[in-house]
KEVEXFI-176717 format. One record per atom (N, C-alpha, C): residue number from 1; residue in one letter; x, y, z. Coordinates in Angstrom, 2 decimals. Example, Ala and Ser with C-alpha at 12.3 -4.5 7.8 and 13.67 -1.06 7.14 Angstrom:
# residues 2
1:A:13.19:-5.69:7.80;
1:A:12.30:-4.50:7.80;
1:A:13.20:-3.30:7.80;
2:S:12.85:-2.25:7.08;
2:S:13.67:-1.06:7.14;
2:S:12.90:0.03:7.87;
# end
This chain:
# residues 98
1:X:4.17:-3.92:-22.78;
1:X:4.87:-3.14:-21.78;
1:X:4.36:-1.70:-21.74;
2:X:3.78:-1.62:-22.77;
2:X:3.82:0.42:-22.89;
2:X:2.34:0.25:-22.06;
3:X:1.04:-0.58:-22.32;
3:X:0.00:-0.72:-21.34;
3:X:0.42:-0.69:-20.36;
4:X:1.38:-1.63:-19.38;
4:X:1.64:-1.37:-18.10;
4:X:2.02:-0.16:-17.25;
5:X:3.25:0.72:-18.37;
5:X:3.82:1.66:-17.96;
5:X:2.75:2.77:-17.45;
6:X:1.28:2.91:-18.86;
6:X:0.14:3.67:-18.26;
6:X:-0.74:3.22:-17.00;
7:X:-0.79:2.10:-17.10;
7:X:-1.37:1.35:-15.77;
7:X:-0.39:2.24:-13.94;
8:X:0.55:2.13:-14.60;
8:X:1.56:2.53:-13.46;
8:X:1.44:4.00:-13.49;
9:X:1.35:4.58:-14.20;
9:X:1.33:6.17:-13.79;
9:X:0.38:6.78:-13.62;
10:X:-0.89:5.81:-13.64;
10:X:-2.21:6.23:-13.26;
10:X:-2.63:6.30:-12.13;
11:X:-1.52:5.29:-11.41;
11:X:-1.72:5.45:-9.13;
11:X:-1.50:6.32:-8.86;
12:X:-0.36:7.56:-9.70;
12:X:-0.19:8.51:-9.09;
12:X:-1.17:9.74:-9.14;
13:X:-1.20:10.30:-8.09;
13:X:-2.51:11.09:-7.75;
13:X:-3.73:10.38:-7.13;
14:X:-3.79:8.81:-6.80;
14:X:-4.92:8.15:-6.17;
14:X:-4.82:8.69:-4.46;
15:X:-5.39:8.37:-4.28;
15:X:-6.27:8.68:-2.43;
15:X:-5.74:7.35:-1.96;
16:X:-5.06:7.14:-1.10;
16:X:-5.16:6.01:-0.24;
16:X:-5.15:5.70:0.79;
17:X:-6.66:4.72:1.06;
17:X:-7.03:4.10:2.26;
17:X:-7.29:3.29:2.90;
18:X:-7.06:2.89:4.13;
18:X:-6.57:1.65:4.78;
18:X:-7.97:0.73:4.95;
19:X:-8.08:-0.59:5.01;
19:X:-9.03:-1.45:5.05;
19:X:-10.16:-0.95:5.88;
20:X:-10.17:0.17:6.71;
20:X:-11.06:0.66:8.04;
20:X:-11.98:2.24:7.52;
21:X:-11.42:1.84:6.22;
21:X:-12.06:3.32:5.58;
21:X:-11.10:4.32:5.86;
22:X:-10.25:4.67:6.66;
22:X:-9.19:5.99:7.16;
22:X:-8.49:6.48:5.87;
23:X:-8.34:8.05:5.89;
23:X:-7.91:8.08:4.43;
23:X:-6.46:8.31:5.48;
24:X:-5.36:7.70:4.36;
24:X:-3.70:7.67:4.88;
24:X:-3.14:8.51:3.95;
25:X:-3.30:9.10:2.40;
25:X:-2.67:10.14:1.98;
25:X:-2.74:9.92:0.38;
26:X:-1.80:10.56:-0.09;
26:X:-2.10:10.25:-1.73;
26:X:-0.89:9.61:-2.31;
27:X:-0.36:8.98:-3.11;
27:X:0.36:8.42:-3.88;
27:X:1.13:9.61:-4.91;
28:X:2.59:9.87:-4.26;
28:X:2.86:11.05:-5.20;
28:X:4.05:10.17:-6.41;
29:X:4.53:9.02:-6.10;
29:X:5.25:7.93:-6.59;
29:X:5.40:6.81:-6.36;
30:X:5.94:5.93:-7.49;
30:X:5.80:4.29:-7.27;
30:X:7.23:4.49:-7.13;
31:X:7.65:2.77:-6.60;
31:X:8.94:2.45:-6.19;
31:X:8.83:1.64:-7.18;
32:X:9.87:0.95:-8.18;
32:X:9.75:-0.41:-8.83;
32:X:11.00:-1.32:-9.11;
33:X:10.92:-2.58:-9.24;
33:X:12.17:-3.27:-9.32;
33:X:12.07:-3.53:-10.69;
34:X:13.02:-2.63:-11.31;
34:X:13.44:-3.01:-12.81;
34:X:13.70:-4.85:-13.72;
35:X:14.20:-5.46:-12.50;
35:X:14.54:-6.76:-12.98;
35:X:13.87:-7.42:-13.02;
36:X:12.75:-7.37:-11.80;
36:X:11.24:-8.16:-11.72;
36:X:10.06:-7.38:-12.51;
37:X:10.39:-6.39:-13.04;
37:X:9.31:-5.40:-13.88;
37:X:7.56:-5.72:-12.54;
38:X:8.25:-4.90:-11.48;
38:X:6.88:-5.07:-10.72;
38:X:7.14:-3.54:-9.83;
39:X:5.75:-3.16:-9.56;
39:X:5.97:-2.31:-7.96;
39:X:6.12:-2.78:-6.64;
40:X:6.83:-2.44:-6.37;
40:X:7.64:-2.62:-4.73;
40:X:7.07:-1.93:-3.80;
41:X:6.75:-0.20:-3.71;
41:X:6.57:0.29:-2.76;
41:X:5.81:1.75:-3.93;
42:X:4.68:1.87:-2.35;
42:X:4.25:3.57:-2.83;
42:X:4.96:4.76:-2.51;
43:X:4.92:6.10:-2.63;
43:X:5.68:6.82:-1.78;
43:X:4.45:7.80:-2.02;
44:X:3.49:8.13:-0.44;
44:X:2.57:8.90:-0.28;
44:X:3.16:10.12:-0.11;
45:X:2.17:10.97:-0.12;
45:X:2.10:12.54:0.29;
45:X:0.76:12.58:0.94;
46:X:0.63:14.29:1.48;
46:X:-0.66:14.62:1.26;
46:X:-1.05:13.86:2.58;
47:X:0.06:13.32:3.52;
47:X:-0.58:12.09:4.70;
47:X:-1.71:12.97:5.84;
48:X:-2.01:12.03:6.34;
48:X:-3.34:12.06:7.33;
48:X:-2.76:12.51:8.58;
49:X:-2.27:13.78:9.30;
49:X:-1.52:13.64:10.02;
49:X:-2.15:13.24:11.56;
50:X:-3.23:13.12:11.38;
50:X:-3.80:12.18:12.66;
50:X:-2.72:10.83:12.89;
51:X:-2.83:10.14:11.58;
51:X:-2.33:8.86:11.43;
51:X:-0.81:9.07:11.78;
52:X:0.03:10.21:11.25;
52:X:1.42:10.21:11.28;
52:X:2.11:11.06:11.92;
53:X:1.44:12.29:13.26;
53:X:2.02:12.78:13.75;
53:X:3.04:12.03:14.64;
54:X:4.27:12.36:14.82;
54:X:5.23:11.99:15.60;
54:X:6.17:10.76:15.30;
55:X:5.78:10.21:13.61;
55:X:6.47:9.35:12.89;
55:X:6.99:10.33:11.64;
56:X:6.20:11.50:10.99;
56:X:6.92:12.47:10.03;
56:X:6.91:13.88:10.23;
57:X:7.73:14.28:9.86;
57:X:7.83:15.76:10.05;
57:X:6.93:16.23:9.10;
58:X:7.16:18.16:9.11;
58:X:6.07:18.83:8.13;
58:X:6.86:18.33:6.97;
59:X:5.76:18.28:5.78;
59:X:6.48:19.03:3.97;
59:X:6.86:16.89:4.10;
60:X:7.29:15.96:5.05;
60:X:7.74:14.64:4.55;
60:X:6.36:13.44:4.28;
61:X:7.07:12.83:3.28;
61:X:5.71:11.69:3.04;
61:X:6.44:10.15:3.51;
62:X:5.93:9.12:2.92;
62:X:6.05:7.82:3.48;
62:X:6.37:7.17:2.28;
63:X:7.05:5.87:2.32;
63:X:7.05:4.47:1.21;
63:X:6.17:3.82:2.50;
64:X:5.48:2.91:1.80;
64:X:4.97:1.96:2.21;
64:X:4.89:0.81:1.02;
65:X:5.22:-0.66:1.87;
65:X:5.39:-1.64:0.78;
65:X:3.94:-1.80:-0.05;
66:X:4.56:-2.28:-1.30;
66:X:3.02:-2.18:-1.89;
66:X:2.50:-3.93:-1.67;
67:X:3.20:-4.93:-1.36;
67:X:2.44:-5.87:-0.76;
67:X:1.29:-5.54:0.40;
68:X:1.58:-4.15:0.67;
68:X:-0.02:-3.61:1.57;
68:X:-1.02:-3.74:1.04;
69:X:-1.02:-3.90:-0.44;
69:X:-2.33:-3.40:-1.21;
69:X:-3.05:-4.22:-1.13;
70:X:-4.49:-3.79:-0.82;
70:X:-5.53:-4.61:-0.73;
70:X:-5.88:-4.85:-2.23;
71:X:-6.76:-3.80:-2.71;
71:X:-7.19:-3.50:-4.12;
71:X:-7.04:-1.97:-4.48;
72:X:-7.05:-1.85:-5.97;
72:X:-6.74:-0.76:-6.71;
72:X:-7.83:-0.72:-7.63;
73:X:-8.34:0.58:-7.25;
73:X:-9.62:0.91:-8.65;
73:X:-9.62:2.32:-8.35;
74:X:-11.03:3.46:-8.00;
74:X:-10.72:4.75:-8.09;
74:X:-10.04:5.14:-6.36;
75:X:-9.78:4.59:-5.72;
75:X:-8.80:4.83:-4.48;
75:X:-8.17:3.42:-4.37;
76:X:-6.46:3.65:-3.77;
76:X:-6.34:2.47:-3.12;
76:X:-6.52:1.66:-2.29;
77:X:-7.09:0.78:-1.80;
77:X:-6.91:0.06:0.06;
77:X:-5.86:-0.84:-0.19;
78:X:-5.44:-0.25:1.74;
78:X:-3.95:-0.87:1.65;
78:X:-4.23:-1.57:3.28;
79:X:-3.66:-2.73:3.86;
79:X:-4.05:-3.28:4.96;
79:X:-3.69:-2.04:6.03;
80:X:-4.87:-2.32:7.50;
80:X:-4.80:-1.37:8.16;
80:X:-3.39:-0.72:8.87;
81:X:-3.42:0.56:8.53;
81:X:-1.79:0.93:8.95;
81:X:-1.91:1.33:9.94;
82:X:-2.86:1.91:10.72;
82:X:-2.78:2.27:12.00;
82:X:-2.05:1.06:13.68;
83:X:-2.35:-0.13:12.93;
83:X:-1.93:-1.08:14.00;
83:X:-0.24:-1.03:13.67;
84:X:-0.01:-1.27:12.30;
84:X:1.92:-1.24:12.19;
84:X:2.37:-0.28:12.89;
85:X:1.77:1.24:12.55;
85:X:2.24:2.53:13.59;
85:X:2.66:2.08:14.62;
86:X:1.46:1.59:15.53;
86:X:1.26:1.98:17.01;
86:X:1.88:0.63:17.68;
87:X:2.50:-0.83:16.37;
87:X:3.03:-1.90:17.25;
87:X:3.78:-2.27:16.22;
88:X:4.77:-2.37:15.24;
88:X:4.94:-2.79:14.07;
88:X:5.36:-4.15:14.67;
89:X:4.87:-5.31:13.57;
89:X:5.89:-6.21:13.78;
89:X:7.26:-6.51:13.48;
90:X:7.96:-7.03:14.49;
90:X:9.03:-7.49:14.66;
90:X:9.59:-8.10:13.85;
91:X:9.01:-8.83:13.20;
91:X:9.68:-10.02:12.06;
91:X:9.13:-9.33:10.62;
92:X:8.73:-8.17:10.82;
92:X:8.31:-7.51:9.09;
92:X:9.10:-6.64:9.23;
93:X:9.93:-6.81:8.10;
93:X:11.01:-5.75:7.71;
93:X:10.63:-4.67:6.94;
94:X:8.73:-4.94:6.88;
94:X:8.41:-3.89:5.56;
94:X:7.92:-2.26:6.66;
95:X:8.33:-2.31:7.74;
95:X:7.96:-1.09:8.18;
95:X:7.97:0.41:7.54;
96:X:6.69:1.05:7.89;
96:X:6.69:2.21:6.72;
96:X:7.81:2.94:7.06;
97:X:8.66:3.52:6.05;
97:X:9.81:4.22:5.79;
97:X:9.26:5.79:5.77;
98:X:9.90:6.65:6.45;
98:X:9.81:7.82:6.66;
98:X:11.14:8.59:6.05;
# end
């Protein structure tokens, strides 16, 4: 468990970017479900405000589910977020949280 816990506090401060190369922001915290001992969700900063004008205000960041994640090594990729923005689906309840 104590390996994992470092595993987990090492996302914070990563770069993360969407499958299209776009950088979307940095990882300032994890979300996690204590009972399932897993991560749930990121909570960025630092966002791209190309990507997020008119979904966040100044100084606010995002959760996004971490079932986005593509892969994790020295940046994250997370599936492309620009299409959820601009159409989210309907039947995904994982819409990014502002």
């Amino acid at each position: 468990m104590e390996n994992s816990s470092a595993e987990i506090t090492a996302l914070v401060g990563r770069e993360v970017y969407s499958n299209n190369g776009v950088f979307v922001g940095e990882i300032e915290d994890v979300r996690l479900d204590l009972d399932k001992q897993q991560v749930t969700g990121l909570a960025l900063h630092q966002l791209n405000m190309d990507l997020f004008s008119g979904h966040v205000g100044d100084g606010r960041g995002i959760m996004i589910p971490y079932r986005w994640v593509r892969s994790v090594g020295d940046v994250v990729l997370i599936n492309s977020i620009v299409e959820r923005l601009s159409s989210p689906d309907e039947n995904d309840s994982s819409e990014v949280v502002v």
